[in-house]
Every structure is written in structure tokens, then in C-alpha cells.
N, C-alpha and C positions, 0 to 999 in steps of 0.2 A: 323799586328795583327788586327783582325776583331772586331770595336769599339764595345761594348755593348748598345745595345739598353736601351733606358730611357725609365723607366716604367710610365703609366699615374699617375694622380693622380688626384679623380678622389671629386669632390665639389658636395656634394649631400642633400640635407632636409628630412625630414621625411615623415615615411610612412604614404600614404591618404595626400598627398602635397597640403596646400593652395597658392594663389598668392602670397606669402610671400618667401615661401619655395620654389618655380621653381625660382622666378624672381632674389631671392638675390642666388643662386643656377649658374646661367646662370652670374649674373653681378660681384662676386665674383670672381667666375673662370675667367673672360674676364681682371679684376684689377691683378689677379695673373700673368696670362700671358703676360700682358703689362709691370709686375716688373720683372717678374723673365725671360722671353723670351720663352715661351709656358712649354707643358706640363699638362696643368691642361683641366679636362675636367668635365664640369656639367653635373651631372646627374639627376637622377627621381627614385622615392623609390614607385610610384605607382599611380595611371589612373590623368592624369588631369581636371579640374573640366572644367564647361562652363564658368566660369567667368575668369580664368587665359588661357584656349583657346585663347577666345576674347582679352582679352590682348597682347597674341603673335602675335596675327592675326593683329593688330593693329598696332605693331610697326616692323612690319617683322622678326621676330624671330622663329626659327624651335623649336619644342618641344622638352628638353632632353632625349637620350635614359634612357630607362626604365633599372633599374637594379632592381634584387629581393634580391638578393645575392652576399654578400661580402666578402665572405669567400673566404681563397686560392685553384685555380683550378691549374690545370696541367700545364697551356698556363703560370701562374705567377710566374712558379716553372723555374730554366733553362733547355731550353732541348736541347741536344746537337745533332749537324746535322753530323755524319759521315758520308763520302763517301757512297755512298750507291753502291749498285753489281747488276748488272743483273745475269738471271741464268742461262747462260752458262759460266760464269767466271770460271776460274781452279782454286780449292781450292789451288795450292801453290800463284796463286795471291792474292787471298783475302789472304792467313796466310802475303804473304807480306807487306801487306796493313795495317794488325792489328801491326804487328810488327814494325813497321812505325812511324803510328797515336797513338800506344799505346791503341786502340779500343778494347775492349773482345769480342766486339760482331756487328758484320752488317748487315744489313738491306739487303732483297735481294728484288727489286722492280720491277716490272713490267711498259711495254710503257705509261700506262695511268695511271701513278706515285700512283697506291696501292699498297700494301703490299704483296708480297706472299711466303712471310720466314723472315727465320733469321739463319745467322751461327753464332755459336759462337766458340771459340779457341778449345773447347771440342770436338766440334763437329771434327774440323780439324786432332786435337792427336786420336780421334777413328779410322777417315780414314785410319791415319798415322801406327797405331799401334796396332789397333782391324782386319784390314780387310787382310784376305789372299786370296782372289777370285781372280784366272788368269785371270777372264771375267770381270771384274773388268770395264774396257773400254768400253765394248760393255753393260752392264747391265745400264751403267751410260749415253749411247750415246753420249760419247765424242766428242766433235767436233775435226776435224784433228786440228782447227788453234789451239786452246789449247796446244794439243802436239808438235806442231811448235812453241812455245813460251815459254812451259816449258823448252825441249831440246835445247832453241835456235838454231832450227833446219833448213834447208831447205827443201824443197818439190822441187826433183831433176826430179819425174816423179809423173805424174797426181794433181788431182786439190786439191788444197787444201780447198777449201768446204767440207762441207760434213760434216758426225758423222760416227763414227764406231758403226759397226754395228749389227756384229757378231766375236763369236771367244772369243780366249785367246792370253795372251802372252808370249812369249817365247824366251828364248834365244839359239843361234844354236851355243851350244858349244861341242854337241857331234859328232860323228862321222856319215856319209851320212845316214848308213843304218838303224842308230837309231833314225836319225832327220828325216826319211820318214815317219817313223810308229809312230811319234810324231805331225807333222804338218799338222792342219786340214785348211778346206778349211775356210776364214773369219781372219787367225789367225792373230798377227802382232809377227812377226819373229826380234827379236835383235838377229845382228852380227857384224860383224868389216869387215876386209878385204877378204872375203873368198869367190873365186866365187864361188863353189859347193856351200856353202850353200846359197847363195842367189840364186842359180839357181832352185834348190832345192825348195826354197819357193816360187818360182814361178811358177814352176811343179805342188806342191801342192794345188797351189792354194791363196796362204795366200793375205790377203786384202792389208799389207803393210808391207815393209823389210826397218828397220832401221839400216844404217852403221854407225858407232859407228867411233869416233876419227877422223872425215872427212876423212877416208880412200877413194880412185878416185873410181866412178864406171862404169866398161867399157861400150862402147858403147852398145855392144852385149846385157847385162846387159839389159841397160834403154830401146833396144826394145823390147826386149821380155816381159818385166813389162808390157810396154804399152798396148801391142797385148795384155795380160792375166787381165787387168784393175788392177793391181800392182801398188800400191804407195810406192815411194822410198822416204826415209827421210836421211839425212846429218846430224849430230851432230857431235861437236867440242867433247863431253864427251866420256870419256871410256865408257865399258858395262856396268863395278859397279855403274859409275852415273848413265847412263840411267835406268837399272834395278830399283835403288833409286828412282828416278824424274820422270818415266815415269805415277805412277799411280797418283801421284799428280797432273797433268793434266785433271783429272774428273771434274765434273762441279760442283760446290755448290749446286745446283738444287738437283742435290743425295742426300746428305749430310744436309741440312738446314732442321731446322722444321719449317713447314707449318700446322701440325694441331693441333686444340685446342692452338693455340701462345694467350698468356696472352697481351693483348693489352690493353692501356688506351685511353681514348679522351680531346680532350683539353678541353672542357668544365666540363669533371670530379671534381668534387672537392677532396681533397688530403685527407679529414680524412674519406671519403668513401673509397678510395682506400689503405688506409695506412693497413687495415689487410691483406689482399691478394700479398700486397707488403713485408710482414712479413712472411707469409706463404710460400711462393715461392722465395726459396735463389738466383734468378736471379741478376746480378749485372746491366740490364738496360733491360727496356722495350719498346717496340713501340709505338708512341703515333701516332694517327691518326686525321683527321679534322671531321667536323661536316660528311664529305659525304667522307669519308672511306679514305680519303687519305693520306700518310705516311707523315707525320712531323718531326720526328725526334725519340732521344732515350731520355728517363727517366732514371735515372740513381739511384740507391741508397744513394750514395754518396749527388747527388742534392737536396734530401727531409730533409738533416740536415741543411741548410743554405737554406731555403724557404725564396723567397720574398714576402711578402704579400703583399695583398691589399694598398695601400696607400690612405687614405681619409681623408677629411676634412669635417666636420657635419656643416652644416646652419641652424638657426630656432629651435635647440632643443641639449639638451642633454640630452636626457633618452635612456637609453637603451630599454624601452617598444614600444619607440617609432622610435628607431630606424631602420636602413633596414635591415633583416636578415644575420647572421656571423658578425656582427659587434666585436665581440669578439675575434676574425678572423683575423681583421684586423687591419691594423697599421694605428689609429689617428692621424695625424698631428698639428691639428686646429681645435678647435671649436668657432664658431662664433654665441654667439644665443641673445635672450633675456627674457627668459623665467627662472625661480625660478630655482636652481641647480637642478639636477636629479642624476641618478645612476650608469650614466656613468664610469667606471674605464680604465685606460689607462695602457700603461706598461715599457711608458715614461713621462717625461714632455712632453706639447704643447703647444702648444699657445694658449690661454684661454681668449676670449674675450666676455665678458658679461655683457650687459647695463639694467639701468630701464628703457626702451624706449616702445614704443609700435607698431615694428616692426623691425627688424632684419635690412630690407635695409637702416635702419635709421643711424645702427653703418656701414654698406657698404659704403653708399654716404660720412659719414666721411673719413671714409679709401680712400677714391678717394681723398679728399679734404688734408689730412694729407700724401698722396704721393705725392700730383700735376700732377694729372695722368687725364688728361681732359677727361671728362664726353659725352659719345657721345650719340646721341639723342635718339636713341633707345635704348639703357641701362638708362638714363632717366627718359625713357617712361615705364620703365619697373618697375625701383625702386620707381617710383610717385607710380605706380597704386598698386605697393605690400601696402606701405603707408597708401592711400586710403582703402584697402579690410580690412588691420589690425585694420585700427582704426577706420574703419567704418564711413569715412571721417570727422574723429577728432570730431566726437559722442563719442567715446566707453575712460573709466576711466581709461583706459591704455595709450592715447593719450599724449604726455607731448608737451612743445613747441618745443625741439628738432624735434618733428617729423614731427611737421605743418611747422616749417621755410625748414627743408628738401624739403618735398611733393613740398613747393611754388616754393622752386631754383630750382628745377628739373622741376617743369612744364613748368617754362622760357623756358631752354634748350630743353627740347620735342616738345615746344611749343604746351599745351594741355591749355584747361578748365578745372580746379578740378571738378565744380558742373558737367559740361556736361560729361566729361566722367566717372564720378562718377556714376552719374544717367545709365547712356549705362552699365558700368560693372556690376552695380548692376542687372540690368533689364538681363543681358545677365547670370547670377550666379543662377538666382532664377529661369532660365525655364527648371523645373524641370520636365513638364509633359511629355517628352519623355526618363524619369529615372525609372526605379524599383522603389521600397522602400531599396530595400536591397542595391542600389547603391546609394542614396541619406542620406539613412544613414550613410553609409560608407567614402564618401566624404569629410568632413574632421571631423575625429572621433582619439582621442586621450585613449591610456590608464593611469592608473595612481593607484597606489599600496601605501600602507602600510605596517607595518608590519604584518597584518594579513587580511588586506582587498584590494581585486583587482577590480577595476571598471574602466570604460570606458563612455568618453561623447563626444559626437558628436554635432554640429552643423551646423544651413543651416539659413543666414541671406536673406532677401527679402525687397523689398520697396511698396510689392503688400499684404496686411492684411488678402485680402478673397484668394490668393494661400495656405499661412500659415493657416488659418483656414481648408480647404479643406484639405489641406496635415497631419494635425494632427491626424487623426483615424489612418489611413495606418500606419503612422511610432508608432502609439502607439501599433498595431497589430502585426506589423512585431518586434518589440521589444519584448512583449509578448512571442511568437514562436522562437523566438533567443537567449532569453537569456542562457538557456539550454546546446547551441551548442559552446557558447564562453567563457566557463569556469569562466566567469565572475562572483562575486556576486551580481553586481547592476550595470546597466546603466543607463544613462540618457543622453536625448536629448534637444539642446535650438530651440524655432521657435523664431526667432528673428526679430522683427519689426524694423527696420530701421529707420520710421519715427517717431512712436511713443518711440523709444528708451526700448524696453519693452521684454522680453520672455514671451512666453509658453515654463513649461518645462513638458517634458513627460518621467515618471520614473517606471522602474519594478526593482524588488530584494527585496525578503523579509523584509528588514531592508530599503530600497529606503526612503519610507514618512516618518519614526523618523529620519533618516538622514534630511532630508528637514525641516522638523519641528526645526531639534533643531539648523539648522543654518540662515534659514531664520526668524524664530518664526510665522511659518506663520501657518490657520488649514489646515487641507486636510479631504475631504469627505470619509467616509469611502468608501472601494475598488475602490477609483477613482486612476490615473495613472498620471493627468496632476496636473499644479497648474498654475498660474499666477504669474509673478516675475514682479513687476513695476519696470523701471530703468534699469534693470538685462539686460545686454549688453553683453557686457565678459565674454569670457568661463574661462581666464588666470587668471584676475584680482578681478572679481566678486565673480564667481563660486564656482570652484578651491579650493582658501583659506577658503570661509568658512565651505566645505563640508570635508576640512582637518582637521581643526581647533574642528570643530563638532566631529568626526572620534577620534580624541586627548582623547575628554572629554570622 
């Protein structure tokens, strides 16, 4: 029995991923796999920034493939591999084949493995029971080996190569002078033991004389076949068989549809294809690869019992913030540290969630609570997420859990906090070959209410005149954005590093009473920025009092 393959599963962060979100993303999945014995694979919900770049770069690590979408596609659905037919196979082998495997329907595929049909059982009873055409063979260009395999036949005279070509068929059961004015030149003549008639069809002319019941065929017989290019066929069957069996020997190629065939691809997602799959009462479809080529059959049957997705969230549990079709998908784990969000499951999971002030913080425990040794470059990885979270145990989200973390892991990496602190930061903040519209975006979260939707972004620096410079642009580009993001208010932090400080820059009609009534701060009229002294934290700071405001 053909094991089933183990589906991934796949450990991913949130979309607009900071160093936080790649790093425990990558060191989580590498703890899963070391407990559980693979299967788990990290992923990325979207672009990685320059400071978690440098990061990877640092400690030799490949960046996770990118996924957008989590929803169940075709490839996660099972798809069943029948035999597949070339198309010159004789429809009684393929019905044999189905009747076998139990298959309705197979795939007919071409040398450079695409797709160029499909029979199915219907198609076989049309053959079988619609078609009464004596030319039957010749309109189908039968190959001879076909009818030497139907009849379990021999080929007593000439080659068995070949197609038929011309003609009908015929059986020589009348009498000389009525089977003369019957048999045209091309024909294929069924008989049994009767020289006249087979001499008869070679007089005529006919392409090929099959003797019926292995009746002997005299010598005389097989030269005159040859001299007149006459093919003599052998069967063990009476004439009713052959009669029966002989037209079953056509090729699927006649018979199969080839145009307009309803085909899916594996990358398809399923609740795109599920109405066409409802529309069209076919019992299996052809699924194809990214570059046309045949993979197997989709079944109807297989779309009731869909596997989905398998994922485990890092770093967040919102659904606003999560990668697309999360809804889609099947939750395992959540691992974050971040205030609850709106996530719903449709199981229990494992639910893990600390007041820490980074995610790899409750990771390096998980290392330490399996005994699962820490290897240098996981590390090196979970220090520097550490570092960017807490803005190297500056930011009021920082607890001691995370500073005794950062420290045992830097042993192990063997890094400098301050030196490679200072290198990530410098490497995060060089921004000047970014857009505005990608420096905004880079790590930019949403977050709702029940009646209000808004989104804040952030971009920390240890350089004062970047962040001053950089403030018009992203006040501009906000401006001209807000519009397009359904959002009612945005806001962005410039966040000073050394002076521990924001500028935040805000549009949304309501934005400055918002600000006003949670920081009690003034604001100039039609101005867009303000000054936060202290104001560090998007999670900690921010967040809460622009909710708690939002409340009143």
C-alpha cells in the first residue's frame, strides 16, 4: 500500500514581518522538528526588512519562503494518480483497466507527460452501444497491434505495424457470388475455415482476413495474402466473438474528449473552483502543474474530506494581522506575546502567551523547558529578534525575562549586545534606497474596534537627522493613502533610539482628538505630527492608550 505522504506544517509570523516574526518563525519550526522529527517548515507572510536581512546574513540563515495565502489549494486536497493511457490504447483495455482500478475516468497523456484527453466509462458504453459504423477501424485508424490484442490474435501474414486504413468490416458468411459484390478493396473480411472465402478477399482486394476459431490456413492461402499485401489474423474466438470484440479494439484517441476538458491547477485555490465543480456533474477532473503538465485526478468525492492548511501563528494573533485565508486554515499553535486579538479556531490549540517583550523570549524557554540545545545560529537569531523588540531593553515592554534571555544567547552566538545592536540598528534604519510607500509598510500593523479600523506603522533609527528628513515623505504619502486603505485613521511612530522618543505622524479625521484625549497632549491646528517624549512602543505605549481613548 502506497504510504501517504505527511503534509507540511508550516510556522509563520505576521504580515509586514519584523525581526521578531522571521527569527522566532525560523527557530520555532527548527525546536518542532528536533521534538517531533521534521515536518515543520518556516515561513514569511511578506517582504523582509533591512535589519532582519542583516540578521540572516549574519548568522547564515536563508530567508523563509514567502507565502501570501493560506487557504486550501488543489495540491492540499488528495489527488489521485491513475494509470494513465496513451492514445492509441484500445478502448477494451482501458474499460479493462477501469474495471480493475475501479477508475470512471483516465487520463490520456501524451510523450512529454501533458494532457491530451480523457475517457471516461460513458465514453466506452457510447462506443460500445451508440456506434454502428462498419468503418469503424479505418475512421479510428486502428492500429493492427490493438486488434492482435483484442482477438488475442496472431498475425499469420504481414506486419503487424501499421493502422488500418481504409474499409469496413465484414463477415464472409454468405455465399461466393454475394461476398464478391460485398467486398471492397481496404475491407477486413471475418471468416472461419473456408478457403473460397478467404481467397475471395484476397481477389478483392481486402486489407486483412481474419480466421476465426484458429482454424489452419493453407499454404496457398498465406502466399497469395503476401503477393496481394493481405494481412492474415489467427484467433482462438468464434465469429460472434470477434464480430463482438473486434470494434473494441479502436483507440481511445476517437473516443476521449480533448476539447474544452475542465481542467484545474494545483496552485488553484478550492473555494474558487468549488462552483464549476458544482456546475459540471463530472466525478474527477485533471489537475495540471504550474507548466501544463498532468498530475493527477481531482475527484469530487476528495473535496468533502479536504486537508487544509496546517499552521502554527508566531508573534501575533489577529486575524487583521494575519496572512491571508487564515480562516482557511487549520491552527495548531499559537505562540505570541502580544494583548489577545480576534483570532477564532475551530479546534482547541495550544495557546501560548506571555507578558514578555518578544516572542523569542517564550521560544528560548521552549528550548530550555525541552532540553533541546540551542545551536549558534538559532541563537544568534533569537538574541537579535530580542534586541529589535525591545530596542535593546530601552522599550517598556522589555521585562527581565528578556534581558537574561538576549544575555544566554549571546554566550552561545558568541555576539556583543551593544556592537551588534548598534550594526542592526544602523543596518534597519537605511532607508534611503525604500519608497515611502515601502518604508511605511515595513512593519505596519492593523487594529479595529467595534466601529473603528486603523492601522500604525513603525520605523526605529539611532540616526535623529534620517528621522527628521524622512518625516515630510511619510506624512505625504499618508496623506494620499489613507483613502485607498479603507482605513479611518493612521498613524506612524519615528522612533529615536537614543533619545528613547517618537514623532508620530497622523491623518483621519478624528486622528488629533484621538491623540489629544490619550496622550493629553495640544496639537497645532491642521498639523499631522506631534511629539511623544518616552513614547517607544507601538504594543505597550501606543496601542493601549489610543484603545482605552477609542473606549471613552
Amino acid at each position: 500500500m502506497e504510504e501517504k505522504v505527511k503534509k507540511p506544517i508550516y510556522v509563520i509570523g505576521h504580515k509586514n514581518p519584523d525581526t521578531d516574526s522571521i527569527c522566532s518563525a525560523i527557530s520555532y519550526a527548527h525546536l518542532k522538528n528536533k521534538i517531533n522529527g521534521g515536518g515543520y517548515i518556516p515561513m514569511r507572510a511578506g517582504k523582509v526588512s533591512n535589519e532582519t536581512n542583516f540578521v540572516l546574513e549574519t548568522f547564515g540563515m536563508d530567508s523563509p519562503q514567502l507565502i501570501t495565502d493560506v487557504a486550501t489549494q488543489v495540491k492540499d486536497v488528495e489527488i489521485k494518480k491513475p494509470q494513465a493511457l496513451t492514445r492509441d490504447i484500445s478502448i477494451k483495455r482501458a474499460w479493462t483497466l477501469m474495471r480493475d482500478t475501479k477508475d470512471a475516468t483516465l487520463p490520456v497523456i501524451q510523450k512529454d507527460g501533458t494532457l491530451e484527453g480523457i475517457i471516461a466509462v460513458k465514453d466506452i458504453a457510447t462506443a460500445n452501444m451508440d456506434i454502428y459504423e462498419t468503418h469503424i477501424l479505418s475512421l479510428s485508424k486502428t492500429p493492427y497491434k490493438n486488434i492482435l490484442e483484442t482477438l488475442e490474435g496472431t498475425m499469420i501474414v504481414g506486419d503487424e505495424e501499421g493502422y488500418v486504413e481504409s474499409g469496413k468490416l465484414l463477415i464472409g458468411a454468405a455465399n461466393l457470388d454475394l461476398l464478391e459484390s460485398f467486398i471492397g478493396e481496404g475491407d477486413i473480411l471475418i471468416t472461419g475455415n473456408r478457403y473460397e472465402a478467404q481467397l475471395c478477399g484476397i481477389e478483392m482486394n481486402a486489407a486483412c482476413i481474419v480466421v476465426c476459431m484458429g482454424a489452419p490456413v493453407s499454404k496457398t492461402i498465406q502466399k497469395m495474402a503476401a503477393q496481394n499485401h493481405c494481412r492474415i489474423i489467427s484467433t482462438p474466438y468464434d465469429t460472434y466473438m470477434v464480430a463482438r470484440l473486434i470494434s473494441q479494439s479502436t483507440p481511445v484517441r476517437h473516443f476521449m474528449k480533448k476539447d474544452n476538458l475542465i481542467t484545474f491547477k494545483t496552485e488553484d485555490f478550492i473555494n474558487d473552483i468549488k462552483s464549476a465543480v458544482a456546475k459540471i456533474r463530472h466525478r474527477e477532473f485533471p489537475v495540471l502543474d504550474s507548466e501544463g503538465n498532468y498530475c493527477g485526478m481531482l475527484s469530487r468525492r476528495s473535496l468533502i474530506d479536504m486537508d487544509k492548511k496546517k499552521i502554527i501563528m508566531v508573534d501575533h494573533n489577529e486575524k487583521s494581522q494575519a496572512v491571508d485565508g487564515i480562516d482557511d486554515a487549520e491552527i495548531l499553535e499559537i505562540i505570541d506575546h502580544h494583548k489577545l486579538g480576534s483570532i477564532e479556531t475551530i479546534a482547541p490549540v495550544y495557546f501560548r502567551n506571555q507578558p514578555v517583550g518578544c516572542t523569542a523570549t517564550i521560544i528560548y524557554q521552549m528550548y530550555c523547558e525541552n532540553e533541546v540545545e540551542i545551536e549558534p545560529n538559532i541563537a544568534g537569531l533569537l538574541c537579535s529578534a530580542i534586541i529589535s523588540d525591545t530596542l535593546m531593553f530601552r522599550s517598556p515592554t522589555c521585562t527581565a525575562l528578556d534581558q537574561q534571555a538576549a544575555e544566554a544567547l549571546a554566550m552561545i552566538a558568541k555576539i556583543d549586545i551593544p556592537t551588534h545592536a548598534a550594526e542592526m540598528f544602523r543596518a534597519g534604519s537605511a532607508l534611503q534606497d525604500k519608497t515611502e510607500e515601502e518604508i511605511f509598510y515595513q512593519d505596519f500593523k492593523k487594529f479595529s474596534t467595534e466601529e473603528v479600523n486603523f492601522g500604525v506603522g513603525q520605523v526605529s533609527s539611532m540616526d535623529k537627522e534620517e528621522l527628521i528628513s524622512l518625516q515630510p515623505k511619510i506624512e505625504a504619502y499618508m496623506l494620499s493613502a489613507l483613502s485607498k486603505t479603507g482605513l479611518d485613521m493612521m498613524f506612524f511612530l519615528l522612533t529615536d533610539i537614543i533619545e528613547e522618543s517618537s514623532i508620530v505622524i497622523f491623518v483621519g479625521e478624528h486622528a488629533p482628538e484621538l491623540l489629544k484625549s490619550a496622550f493629553c497632549i495640544d496639537i497645532e491646528e491642521n498639523s499631522h505630527t506631534s511629539y511623544l517624549k518616552g513614547i517607544v512602543s507601538r504594543k505597550k505605549q501606543l496601542i493601549p492608550k489610543l484603545m482605552a481613548a477609542l473606549q471613552q
